[in-house]
TORGUVEX-624588 format. One line per field, with one value per residue (C-alpha): residue in three letters; chain; x negated, y negated, z. Coordinates in Angstrom, 2 decimals. Layout:
! residues N
rest [ALA  ...] $
kette [A  ...] $
c1 [X  ...] $
c2 [Y  ...] $
c3 [Z  ...] $
END
This chain:
! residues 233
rest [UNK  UNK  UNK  UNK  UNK  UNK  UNK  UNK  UNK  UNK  UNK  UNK  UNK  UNK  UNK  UNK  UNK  UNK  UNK  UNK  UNK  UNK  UNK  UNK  UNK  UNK  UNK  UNK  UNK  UNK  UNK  UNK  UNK  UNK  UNK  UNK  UNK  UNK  UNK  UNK  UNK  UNK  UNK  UNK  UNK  UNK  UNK  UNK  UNK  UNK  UNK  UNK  UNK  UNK  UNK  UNK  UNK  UNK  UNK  UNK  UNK  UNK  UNK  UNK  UNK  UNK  UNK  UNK  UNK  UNK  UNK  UNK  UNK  UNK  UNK  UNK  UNK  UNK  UNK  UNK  UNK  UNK  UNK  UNK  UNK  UNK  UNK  UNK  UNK  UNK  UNK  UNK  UNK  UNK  UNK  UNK  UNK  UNK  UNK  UNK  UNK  UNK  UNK  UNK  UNK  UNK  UNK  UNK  UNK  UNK  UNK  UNK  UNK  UNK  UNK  UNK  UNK  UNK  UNK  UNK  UNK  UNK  UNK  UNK  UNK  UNK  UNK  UNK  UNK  UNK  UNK  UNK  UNK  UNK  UNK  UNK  UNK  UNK  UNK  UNK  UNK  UNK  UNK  UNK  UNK  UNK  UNK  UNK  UNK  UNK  UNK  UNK  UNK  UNK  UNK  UNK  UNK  UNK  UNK  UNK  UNK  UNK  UNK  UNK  UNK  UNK  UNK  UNK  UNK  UNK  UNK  UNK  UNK  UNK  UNK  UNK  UNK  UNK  UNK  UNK  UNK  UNK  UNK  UNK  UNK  UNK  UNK  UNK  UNK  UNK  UNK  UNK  UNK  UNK  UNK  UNK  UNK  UNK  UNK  UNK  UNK  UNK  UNK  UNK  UNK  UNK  UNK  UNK  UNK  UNK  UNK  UNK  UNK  UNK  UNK  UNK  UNK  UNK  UNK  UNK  UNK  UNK  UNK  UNK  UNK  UNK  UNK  UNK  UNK  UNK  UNK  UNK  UNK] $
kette [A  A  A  A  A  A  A  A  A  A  A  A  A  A  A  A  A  A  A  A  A  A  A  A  A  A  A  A  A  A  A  A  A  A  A  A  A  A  A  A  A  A  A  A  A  A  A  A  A  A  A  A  A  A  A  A  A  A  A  A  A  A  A  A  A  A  A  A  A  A  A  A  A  A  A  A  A  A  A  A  A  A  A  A  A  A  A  A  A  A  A  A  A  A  A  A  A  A  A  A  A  A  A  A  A  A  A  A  A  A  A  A  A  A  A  A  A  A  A  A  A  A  A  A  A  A  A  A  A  A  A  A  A  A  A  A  A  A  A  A  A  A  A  A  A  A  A  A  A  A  A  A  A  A  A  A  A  A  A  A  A  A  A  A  A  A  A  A  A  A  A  A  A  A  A  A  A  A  A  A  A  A  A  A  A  A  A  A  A  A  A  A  A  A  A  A  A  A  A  A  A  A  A  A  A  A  A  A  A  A  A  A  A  A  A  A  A  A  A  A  A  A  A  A  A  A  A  A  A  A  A  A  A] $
c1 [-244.58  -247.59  -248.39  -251.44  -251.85  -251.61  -253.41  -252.56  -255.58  -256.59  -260.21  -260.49  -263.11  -265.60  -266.57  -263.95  -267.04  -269.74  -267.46  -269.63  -270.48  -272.76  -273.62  -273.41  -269.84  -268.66  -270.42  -268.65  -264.72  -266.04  -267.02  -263.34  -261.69  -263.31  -262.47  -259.10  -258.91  -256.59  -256.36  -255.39  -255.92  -254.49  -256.73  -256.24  -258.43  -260.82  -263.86  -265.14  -268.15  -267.46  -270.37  -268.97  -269.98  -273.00  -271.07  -270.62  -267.37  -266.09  -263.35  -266.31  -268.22  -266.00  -264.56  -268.64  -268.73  -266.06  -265.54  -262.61  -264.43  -261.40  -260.33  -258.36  -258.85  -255.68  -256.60  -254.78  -257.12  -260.60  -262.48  -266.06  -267.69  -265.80  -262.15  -259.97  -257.21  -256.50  -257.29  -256.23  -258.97  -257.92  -259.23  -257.11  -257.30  -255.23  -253.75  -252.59  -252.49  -250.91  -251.41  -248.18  -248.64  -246.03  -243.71  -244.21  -243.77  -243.74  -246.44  -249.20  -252.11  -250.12  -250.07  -249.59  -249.06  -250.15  -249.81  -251.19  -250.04  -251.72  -252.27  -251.57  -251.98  -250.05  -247.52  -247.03  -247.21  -247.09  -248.22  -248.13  -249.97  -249.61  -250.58  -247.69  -247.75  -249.00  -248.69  -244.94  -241.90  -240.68  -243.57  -243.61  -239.52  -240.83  -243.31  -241.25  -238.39  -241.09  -242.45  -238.98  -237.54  -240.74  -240.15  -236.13  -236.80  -239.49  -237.28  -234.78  -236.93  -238.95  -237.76  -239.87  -239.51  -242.58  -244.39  -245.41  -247.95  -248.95  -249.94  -246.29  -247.41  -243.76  -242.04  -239.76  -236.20  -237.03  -238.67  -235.51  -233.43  -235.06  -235.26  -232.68  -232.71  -235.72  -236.88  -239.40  -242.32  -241.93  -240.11  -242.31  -245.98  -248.55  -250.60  -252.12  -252.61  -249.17  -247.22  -246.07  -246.51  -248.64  -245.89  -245.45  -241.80  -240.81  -237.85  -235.93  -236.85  -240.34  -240.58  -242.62  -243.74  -246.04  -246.35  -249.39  -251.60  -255.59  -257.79  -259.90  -260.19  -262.24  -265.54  -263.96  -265.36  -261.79  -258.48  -256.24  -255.30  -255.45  -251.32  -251.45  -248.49  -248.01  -246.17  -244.32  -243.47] $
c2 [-50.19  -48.12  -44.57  -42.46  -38.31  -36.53  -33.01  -30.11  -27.67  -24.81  -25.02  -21.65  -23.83  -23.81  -19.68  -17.40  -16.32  -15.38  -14.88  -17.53  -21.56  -22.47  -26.11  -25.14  -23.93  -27.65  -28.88  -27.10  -27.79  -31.48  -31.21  -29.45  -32.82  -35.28  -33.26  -33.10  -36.67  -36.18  -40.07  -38.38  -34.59  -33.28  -30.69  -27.21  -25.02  -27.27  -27.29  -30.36  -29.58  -25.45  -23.06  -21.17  -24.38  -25.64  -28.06  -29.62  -31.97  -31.16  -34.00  -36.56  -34.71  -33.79  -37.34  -38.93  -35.84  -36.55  -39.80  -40.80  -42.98  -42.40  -39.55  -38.88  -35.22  -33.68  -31.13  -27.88  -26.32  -26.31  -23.87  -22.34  -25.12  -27.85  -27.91  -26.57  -28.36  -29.98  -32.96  -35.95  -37.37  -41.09  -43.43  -46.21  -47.70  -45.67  -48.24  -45.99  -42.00  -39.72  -36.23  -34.38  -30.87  -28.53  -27.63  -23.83  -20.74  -17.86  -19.19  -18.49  -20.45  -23.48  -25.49  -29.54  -32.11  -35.53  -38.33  -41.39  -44.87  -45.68  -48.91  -48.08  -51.23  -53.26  -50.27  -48.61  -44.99  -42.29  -38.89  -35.89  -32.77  -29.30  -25.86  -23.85  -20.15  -16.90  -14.64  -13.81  -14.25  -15.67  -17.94  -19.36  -20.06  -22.04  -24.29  -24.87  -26.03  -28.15  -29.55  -30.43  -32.10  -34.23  -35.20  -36.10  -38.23  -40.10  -40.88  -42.01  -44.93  -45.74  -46.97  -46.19  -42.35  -40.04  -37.22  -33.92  -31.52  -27.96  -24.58  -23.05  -20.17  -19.10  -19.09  -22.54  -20.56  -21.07  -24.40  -25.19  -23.90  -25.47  -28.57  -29.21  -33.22  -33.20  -32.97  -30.34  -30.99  -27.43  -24.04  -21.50  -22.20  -19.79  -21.19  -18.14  -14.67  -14.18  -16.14  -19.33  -21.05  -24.70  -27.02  -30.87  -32.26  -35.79  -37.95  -40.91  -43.89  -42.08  -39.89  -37.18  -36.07  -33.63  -30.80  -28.57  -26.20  -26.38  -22.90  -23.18  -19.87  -19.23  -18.74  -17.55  -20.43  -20.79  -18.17  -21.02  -22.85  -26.55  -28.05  -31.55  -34.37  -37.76  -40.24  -43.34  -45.66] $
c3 [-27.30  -26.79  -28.32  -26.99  -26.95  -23.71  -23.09  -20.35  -20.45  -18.01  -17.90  -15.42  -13.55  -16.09  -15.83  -17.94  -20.05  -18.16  -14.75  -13.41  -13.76  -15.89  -16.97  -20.82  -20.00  -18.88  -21.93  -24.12  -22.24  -23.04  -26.30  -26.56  -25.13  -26.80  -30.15  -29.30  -29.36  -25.93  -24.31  -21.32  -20.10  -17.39  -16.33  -14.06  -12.21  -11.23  -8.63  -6.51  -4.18  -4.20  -4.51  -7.03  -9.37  -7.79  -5.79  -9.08  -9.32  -12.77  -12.82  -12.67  -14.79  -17.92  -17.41  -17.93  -20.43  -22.63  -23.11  -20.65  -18.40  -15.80  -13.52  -10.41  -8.75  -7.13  -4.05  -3.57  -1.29  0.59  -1.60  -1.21  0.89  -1.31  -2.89  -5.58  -7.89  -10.64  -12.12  -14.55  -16.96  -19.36  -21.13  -19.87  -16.02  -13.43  -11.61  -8.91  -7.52  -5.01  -4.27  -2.66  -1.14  -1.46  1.49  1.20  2.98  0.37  -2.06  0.97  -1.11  -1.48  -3.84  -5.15  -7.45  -8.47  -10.23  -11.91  -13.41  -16.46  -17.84  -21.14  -23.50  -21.02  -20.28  -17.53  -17.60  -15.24  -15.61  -13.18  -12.87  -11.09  -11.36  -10.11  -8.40  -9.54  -6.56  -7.29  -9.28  -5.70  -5.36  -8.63  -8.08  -4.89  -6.24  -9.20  -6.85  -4.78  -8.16  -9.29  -5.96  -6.06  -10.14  -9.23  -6.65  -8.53  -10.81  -8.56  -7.37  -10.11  -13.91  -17.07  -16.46  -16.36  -17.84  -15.88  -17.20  -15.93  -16.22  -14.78  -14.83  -16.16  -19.67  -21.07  -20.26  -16.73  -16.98  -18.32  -15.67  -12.91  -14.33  -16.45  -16.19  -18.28  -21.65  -22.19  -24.86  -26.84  -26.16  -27.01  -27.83  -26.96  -24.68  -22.73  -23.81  -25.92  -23.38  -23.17  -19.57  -19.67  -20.38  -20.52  -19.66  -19.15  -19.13  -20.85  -21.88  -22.99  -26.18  -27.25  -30.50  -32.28  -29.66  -30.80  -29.58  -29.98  -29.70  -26.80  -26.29  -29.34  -27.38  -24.15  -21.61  -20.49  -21.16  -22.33  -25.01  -24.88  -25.50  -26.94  -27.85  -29.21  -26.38  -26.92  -24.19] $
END
């Protein structure tokens, strides 16, 4: 048995504040992770190589930054001269990745997901990420579909179960409808503005405790609040 805490956190690529990058900005999302004391942070909104960031690649940085000496970056989309996505920071090995784009046709600037295994104190442990629609109601029902035929069939050929974390961009009652085979983290914590829509879900034999918020909006470098739980596996 192994217990570690897992983080979903929209970083809004590092320039909520100013409306631009700056290098103090991804100084101070690190300093927010390594207080957090997150083994593992799944990260959104995130710039490799695009010139809205100085070509910076923030996944590489805030992992050097922080503490988590691991980090696998997830593409979405080509992006300003580099790419756009999300990204998963830990502190234990990532054994393996795979990023899977999203078959889509309504949801017209795509989107993904990815996942790592985790060697987690000898246990395996495997945690996806996304960052689902905002262009519509009908887009975010897409990628949530795509997100959720991707999670079943994972766990159709794989035992151990998983985790998946996100900014959904919608509220728990439809996580919950869409995918009702598993266990959602919390049902109602405010995680951006006064809504509730970065969620972590995951499914038997794993177990999830403590869900809690952390205010990382407090000096406006990103527009989210960081959403934090205790895993046992």
């Amino acid at each position: 048995m192994a217990q570690f805490t897992l983080a979903s956190f929209n970083i809004c690529s590092a320039h909520f504040m100013e409306q631009t990058y700056t290098e103090k900005n991804l100084h101070r999302l690190a300093d927010m992770i390594a207080q957090s004391g997150a083994d593992v942070v799944a990260l959104q909104e995130v710039d490799r190589g695009a010139n809205r960031s100085g070509g910076v690649d923030m996944a590489a940085r805030l992992s050097e930054l922080s503490g988590l000496p691991h980090h696998y970056f997830i593409k979405i989309r080509d992006f300003q001269g580099g790419e756009y996505g999300t990204a998963i920071l830990s502190r234990y090995p990532i054994v393996e990745s795979q990023t899977l784009n999203f078959p889509v046709q309504i949801a017209t600037q795509g989107t993904s997901c990815g996942w790592v295994k985790l060697d987690v104190e000898g246990e395996s442990v495997t945690v996806f990420n996304t960052h689902l629609s905002v262009e519509s109601e009908e887009a975010n029902t897409e990628t949530l579909c795509c997100f959720g035929d991707i999670l079943k069939d994972y766990l159709a050929n794989h035992d151990g179960g998983c985790l998946a974390c996100g900014d959904f961009n919608t509220l728990p009652t439809k996580v919950a409808q869409y995918l009702p085979w598993m266990h959602r983290a919390h049902d109602g914590l405010v995680t951006f503005a006064d809504r509730s829509i970065d969620h972590i879900v995951y499914a038997d034999p794993i177990q999830v405790s403590n869900a809690r918020t952390m205010n990382t909006q407090v000096d406006r470098v990103t527009d989210h609040n960081m959403l934090l739980v205790d895993v046992t596996v």
